[in-house]
C-alpha positions as CSV (number, residue, x, y, z in Angstrom):
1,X,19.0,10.6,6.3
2,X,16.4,7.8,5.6
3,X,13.0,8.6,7.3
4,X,12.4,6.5,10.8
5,X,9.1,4.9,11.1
6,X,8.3,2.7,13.8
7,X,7.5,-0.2,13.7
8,X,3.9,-0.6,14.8
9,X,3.9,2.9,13.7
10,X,0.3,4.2,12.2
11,X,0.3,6.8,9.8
12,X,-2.3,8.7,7.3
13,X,-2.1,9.3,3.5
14,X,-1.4,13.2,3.1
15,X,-4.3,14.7,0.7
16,X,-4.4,18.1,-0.2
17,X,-7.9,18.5,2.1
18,X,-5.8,18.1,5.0
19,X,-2.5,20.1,4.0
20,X,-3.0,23.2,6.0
21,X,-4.6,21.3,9.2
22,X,-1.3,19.1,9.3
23,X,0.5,21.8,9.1
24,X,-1.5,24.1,12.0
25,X,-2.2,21.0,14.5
26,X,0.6,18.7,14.6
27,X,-1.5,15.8,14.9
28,X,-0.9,12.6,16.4
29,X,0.2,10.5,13.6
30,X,3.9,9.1,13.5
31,X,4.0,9.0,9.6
32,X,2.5,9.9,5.9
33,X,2.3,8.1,3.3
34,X,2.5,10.6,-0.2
35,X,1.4,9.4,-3.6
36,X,4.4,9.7,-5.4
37,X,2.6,11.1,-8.8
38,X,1.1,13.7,-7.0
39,X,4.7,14.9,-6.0
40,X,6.3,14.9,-9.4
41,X,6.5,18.9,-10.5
42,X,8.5,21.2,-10.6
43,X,7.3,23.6,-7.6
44,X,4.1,24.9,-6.9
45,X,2.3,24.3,-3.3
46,X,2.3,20.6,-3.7
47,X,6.1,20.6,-3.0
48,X,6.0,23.5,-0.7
49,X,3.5,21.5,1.9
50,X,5.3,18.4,0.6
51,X,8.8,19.7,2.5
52,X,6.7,21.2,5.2
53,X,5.5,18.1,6.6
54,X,8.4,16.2,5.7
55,X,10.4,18.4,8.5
56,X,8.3,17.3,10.9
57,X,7.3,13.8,9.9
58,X,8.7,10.5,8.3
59,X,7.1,9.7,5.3
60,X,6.7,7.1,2.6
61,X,6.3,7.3,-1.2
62,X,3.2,5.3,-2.8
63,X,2.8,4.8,-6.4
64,X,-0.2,4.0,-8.8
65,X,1.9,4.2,-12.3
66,X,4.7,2.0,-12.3
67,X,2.2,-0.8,-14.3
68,X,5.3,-3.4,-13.0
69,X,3.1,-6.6,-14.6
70,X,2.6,-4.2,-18.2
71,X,3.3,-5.8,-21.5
72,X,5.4,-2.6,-22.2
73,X,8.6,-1.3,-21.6
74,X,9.1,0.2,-18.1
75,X,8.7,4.0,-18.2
76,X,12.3,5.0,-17.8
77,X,11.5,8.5,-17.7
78,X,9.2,7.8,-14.7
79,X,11.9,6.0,-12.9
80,X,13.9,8.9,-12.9
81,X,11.1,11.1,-11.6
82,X,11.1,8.6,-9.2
83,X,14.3,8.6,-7.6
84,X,14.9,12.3,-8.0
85,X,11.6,12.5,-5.9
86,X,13.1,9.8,-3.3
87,X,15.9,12.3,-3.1
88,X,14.1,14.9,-2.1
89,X,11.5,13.0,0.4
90,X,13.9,10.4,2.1
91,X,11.4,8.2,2.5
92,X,11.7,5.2,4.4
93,X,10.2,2.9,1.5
94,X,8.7,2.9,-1.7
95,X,5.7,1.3,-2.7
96,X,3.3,0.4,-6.1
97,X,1.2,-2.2,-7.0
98,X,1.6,-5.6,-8.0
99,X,-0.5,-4.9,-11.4
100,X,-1.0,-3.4,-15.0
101,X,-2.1,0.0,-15.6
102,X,-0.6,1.4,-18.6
103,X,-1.6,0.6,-22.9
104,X,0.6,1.6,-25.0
105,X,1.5,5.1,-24.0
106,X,-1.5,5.8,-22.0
107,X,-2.2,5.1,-18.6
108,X,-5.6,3.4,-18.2
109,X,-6.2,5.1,-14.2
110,X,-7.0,1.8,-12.7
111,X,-5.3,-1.6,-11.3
112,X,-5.8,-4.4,-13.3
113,X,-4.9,-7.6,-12.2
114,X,-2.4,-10.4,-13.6
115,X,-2.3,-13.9,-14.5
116,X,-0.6,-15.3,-11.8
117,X,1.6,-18.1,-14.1
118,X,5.1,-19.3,-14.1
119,X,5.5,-17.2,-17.1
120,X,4.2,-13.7,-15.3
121,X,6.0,-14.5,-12.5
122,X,9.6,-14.7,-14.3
123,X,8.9,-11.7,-16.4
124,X,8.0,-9.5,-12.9
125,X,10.8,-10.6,-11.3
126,X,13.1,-9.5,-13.8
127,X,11.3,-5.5,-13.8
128,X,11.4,-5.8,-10.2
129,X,15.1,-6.4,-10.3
130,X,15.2,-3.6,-12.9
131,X,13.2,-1.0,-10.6
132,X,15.6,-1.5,-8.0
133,X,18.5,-1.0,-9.8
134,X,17.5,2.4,-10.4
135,X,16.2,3.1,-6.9
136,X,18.9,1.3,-4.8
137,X,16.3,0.1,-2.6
138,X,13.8,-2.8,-2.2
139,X,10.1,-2.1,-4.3
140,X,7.6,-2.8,-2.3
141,X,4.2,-4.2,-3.9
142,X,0.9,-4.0,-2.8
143,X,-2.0,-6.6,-3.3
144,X,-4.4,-5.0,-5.6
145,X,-8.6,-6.2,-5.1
146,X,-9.7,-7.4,-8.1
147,X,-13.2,-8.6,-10.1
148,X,-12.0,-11.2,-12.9
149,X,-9.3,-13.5,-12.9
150,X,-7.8,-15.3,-15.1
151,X,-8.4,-19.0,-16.3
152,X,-4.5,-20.0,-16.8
153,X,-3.2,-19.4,-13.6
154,X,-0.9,-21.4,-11.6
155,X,-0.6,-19.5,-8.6
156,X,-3.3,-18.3,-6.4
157,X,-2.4,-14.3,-5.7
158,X,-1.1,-15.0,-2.2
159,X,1.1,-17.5,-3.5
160,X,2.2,-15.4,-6.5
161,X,2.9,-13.0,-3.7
162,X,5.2,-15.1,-2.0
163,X,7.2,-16.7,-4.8
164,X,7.5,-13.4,-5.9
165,X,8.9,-11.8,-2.8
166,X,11.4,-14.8,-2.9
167,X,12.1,-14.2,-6.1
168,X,13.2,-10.7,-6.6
169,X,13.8,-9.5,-2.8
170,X,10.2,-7.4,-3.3
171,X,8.5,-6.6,0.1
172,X,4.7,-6.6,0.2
173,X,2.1,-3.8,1.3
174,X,-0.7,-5.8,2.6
175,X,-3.8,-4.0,1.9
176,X,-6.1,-5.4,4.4
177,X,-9.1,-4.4,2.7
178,X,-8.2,-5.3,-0.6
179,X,-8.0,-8.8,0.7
180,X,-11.6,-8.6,1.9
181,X,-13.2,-7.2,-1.2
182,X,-11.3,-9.8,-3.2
183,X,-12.3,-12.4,-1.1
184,X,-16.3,-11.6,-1.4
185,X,-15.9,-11.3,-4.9
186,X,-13.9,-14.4,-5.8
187,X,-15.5,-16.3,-2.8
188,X,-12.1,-17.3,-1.0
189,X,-11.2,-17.2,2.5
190,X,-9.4,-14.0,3.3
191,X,-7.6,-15.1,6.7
192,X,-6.2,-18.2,3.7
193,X,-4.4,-15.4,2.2
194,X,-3.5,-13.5,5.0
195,X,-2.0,-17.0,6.4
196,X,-0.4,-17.7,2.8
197,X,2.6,-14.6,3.2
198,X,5.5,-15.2,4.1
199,X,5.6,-13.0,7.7
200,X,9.6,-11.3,7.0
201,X,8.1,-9.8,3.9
202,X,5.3,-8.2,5.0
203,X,6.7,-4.5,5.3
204,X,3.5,-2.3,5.9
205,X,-0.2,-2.7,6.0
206,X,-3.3,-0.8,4.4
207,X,-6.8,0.1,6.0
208,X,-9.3,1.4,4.0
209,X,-13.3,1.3,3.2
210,X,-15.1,0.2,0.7
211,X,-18.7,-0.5,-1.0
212,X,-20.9,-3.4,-0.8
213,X,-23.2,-3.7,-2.7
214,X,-24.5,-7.5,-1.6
215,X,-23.2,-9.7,-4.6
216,X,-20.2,-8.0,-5.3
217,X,-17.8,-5.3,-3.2
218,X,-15.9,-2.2,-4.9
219,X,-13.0,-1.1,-3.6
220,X,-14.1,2.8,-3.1
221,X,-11.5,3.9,-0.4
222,X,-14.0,6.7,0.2
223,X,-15.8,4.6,3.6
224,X,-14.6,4.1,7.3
225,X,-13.5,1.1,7.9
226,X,-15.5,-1.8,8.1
227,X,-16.3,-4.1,10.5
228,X,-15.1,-7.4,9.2
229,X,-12.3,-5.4,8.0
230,X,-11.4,-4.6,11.1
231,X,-11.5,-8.2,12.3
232,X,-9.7,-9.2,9.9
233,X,-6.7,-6.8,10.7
234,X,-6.6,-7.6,14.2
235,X,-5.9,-11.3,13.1
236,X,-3.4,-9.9,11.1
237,X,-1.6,-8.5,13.3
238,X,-2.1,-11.3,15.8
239,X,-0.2,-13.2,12.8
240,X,2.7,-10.7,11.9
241,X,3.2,-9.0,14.9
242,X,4.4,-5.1,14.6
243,X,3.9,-3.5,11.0
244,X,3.6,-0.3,10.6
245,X,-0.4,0.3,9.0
246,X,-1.8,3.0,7.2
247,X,-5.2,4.4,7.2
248,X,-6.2,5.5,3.5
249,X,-9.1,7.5,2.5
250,X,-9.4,8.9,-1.0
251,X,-12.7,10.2,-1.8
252,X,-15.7,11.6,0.3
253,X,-13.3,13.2,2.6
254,X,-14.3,13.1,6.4
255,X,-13.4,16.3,8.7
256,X,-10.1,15.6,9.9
257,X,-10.7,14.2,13.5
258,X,-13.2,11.4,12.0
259,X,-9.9,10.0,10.0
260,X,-7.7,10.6,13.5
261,X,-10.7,8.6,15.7
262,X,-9.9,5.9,12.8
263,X,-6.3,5.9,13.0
264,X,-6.5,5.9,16.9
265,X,-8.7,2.8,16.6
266,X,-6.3,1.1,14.7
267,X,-3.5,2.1,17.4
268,X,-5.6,1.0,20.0
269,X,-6.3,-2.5,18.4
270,X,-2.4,-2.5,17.2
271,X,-1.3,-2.1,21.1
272,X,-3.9,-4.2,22.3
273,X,-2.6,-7.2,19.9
274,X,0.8,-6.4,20.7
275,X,0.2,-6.2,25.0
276,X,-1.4,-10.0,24.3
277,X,1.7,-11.3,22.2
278,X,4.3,-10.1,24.5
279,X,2.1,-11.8,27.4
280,X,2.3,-15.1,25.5
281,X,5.9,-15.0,24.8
């Protein structure tokens, strides 16, 4: 069966620093989101802590390889890995990024951005629709942040987003922070973007830190949270209501009760949002 996640459900990405903690304490996190690369072996103690969480908690599967906005072929092999990995994990959704991370045969370890024009937009839709094929599900996408962008495009990235979504039947991964350090460096208005997704395709949400560095930011996922982060996710959620969010940290790991204070912030801002909406209705 499917893995159950609420749906202002708040979850934690499961790194190996943490494995044996998980395991011991239980904690109070209702789901975990696994990098799906990490998770593609044969056996080892990746896959043994991999089934022991997964017995005691939903997860979900997140990818940094599927390069869906590439100039080459999609990696069939990969797809397969894929699926036979879904099989295993039963997670409630799968997610990647809406970039380009692969030349030639080689994957380049980072996510580059697109040019967001009719043209890109036909040609993703169409690897979308072949992704799903293979995985009989929905692909979710994730908003990457980004330094340069490109001179021909027709779209701003929220609106590629959207005409995407419509599209191909995508859902998004709204990365919270991403949209922050893209704003600062492009000089937009993050709650535009927020405001420019369509709210019934908006499937989960992403917290993470970064570094600023004054004129620019970097997306580092190896900070808490920050502040105007964190403003900017409680108008978020003030705009789309319950969505299940995930706390990421991937670098500079914390000891694990900084990362739950973190997540239990977000909670507490998620139910405080939620108390205020229902009042209103």
């Amino acid at each position: 069966m499917t893995a159950s996640i609420p749906s202002l459900g708040y979850g934690l990405g499961l790194r190996s620093a943490y494995y044996q903690q998980i395991l011991e304490e239980s904690p109070d996190v209702d789901w975990f989101e696994v990098v799906s690369e990490n998770f593609m072996v044969q056996g080892g103690k990746a896959l043994y802590y991999l089934d022991a969480v997964a017995e005691r908690y939903p997860l979900v599967m997140h990818g940094v390889s599927l390069s869906i906005g590439g100039p080459h072929a999609l990696d069939t092999d990969y797809l397969q890995q894929l699926k036979r990995l879904a099989v295993r994990v039963k997670p409630a959704w799968i997610s990647d990024h809406l970039c380009w991370s692969r030349g030639n045969a080689h994957q380049l370890h980072d996510l580059l951005p697109l040019p967001y024009t009719e043209e890109s937009l036909d040609y993703i839709a169409a690897r979308v629709a072949q992704v799903q094929d293979v995985l009989q599900r929905p692909l979710v996408l994730e908003n990457v942040s980004s330094y340069v962008r490109a001179a021909s495009d027709d779209f701003t990235e929220w609106e590629f987003l959207a005409a995407l979504s419509r599209k191909s039947g995508c859902e998004l991964l709204l990365d919270v922070n991403n949209v922050y350090v893209s704003s600062r460096n492009h000089g937009f208005d993050p709650w535009t973007f927020i405001q420019g997704l369509p709210v019934e395709k908006v499937r989960q949400l992403h917290l993470a830190g970064h570094s600023d560095y004054g004129d620019y930011v970097i997306d580092t996922h190896d900070q808490p949270v920050s502040d105007p982060v964190w403003a900017l996710y409680q108008r978020t959620l003030e705009r789309f209501g319950a969505v299940a969010t995930l706390l990421e940290r991937d670098d500079h790991f914390p000891p694990f009760g900084e990362l739950l204070d973190e997540l239990r912030k977000a909670r507490e801002l998620g139910e405080k949002v939620q108390a205020g909406r229902q009042q209103c209705a």
